[in-house]
C-alpha positions as CSV (number, residue, x, y, z in Angstrom):
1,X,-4.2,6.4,-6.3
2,X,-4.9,6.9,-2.7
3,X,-1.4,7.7,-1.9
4,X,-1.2,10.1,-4.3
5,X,-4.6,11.5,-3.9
6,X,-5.5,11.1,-0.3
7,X,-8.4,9.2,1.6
8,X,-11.3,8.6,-1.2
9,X,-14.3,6.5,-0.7
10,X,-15.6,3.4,-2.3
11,X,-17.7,5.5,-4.7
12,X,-14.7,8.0,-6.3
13,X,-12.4,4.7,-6.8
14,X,-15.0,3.2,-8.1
15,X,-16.0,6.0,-10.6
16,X,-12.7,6.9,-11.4
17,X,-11.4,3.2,-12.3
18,X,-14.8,1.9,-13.8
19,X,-15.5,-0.5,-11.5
20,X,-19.2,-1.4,-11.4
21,X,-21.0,-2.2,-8.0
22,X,-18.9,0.8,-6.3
23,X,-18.3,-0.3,-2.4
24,X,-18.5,-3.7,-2.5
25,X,-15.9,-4.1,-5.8
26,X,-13.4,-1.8,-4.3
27,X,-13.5,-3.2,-1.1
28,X,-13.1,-6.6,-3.0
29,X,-9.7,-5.0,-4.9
30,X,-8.7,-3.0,-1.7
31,X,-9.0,-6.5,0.3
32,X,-5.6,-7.5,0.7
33,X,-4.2,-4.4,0.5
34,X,-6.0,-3.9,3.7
35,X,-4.8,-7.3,5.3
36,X,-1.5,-5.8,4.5
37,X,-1.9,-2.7,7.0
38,X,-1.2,-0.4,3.5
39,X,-4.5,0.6,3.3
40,X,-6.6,1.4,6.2
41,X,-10.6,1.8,6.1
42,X,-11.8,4.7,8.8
43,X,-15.3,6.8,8.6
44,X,-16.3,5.5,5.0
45,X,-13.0,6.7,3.7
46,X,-9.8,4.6,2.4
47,X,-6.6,6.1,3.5
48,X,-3.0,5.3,2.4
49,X,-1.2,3.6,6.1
50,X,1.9,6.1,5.9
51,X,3.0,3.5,8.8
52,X,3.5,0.9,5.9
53,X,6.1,2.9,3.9
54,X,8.5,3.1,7.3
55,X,7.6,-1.0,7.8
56,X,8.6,-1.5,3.9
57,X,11.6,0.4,4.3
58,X,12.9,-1.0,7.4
59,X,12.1,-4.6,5.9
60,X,14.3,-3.6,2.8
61,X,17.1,-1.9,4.2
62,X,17.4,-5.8,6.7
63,X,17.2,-7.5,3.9
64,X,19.8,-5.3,2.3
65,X,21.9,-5.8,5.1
66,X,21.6,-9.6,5.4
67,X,22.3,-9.7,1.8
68,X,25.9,-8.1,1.7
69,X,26.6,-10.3,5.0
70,X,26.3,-13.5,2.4
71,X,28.5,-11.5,-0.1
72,X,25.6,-9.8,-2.5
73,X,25.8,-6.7,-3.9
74,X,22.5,-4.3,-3.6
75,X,22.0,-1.8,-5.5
76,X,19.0,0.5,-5.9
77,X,17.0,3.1,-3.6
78,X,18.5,3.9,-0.4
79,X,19.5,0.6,0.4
C-alpha cells in the first residue's frame, strides 16, 4: 500500500486496513518491514525505501548468477 500510494501515516493505514489502536498496531505490522530497510519511518510518515528494490534486485540477479554456475536454469523477471 505504501509503495503504491506514497508515505501515509500510522492513522490512514490504520483506517484504511481496520486496524484498531492506529500507531501503535501499524507500527507493530510495519515492524520488520522496517528492520528490513523496506520501509522507512521519517516525520510521522511511513515511506516505501526505494533503496530496497535496487538491494532486492541485485540480490536476485547474484543469486541468478550463482545458480546457472551449478547448472540451474532461472527463469522469471529480469533475471
Amino acid at each position: 500500500m505504501i509503495k503504491v500510494q506514497g508515505p501515509l501515516t500510522a492513522q490512514q493505514i490504520s483506517v484504511a486496513l481496520d486496524v484498531p489502536g492506529a500507531s501503535g498496531r501499524v507500527w507493530a505490522l510495519l515492524k520488520n518491514d522496517i528492520r528490513l530497510g523496506r520501509i522507512v519511518a521519517r516525520e510521522g510518515q511511513f515511506h516505501w525505501s526505494w533503496a530496497y528494490d535496487v538491494q532486492m534486485q541485485t540480490k536476485l540477479r547474484d543469486a541468478a548468477k550463482l545458480l546457472r554456475r551449478h547448472g540451474y536454469v532461472v527463469t522469471g523477471g529480469e533475471l
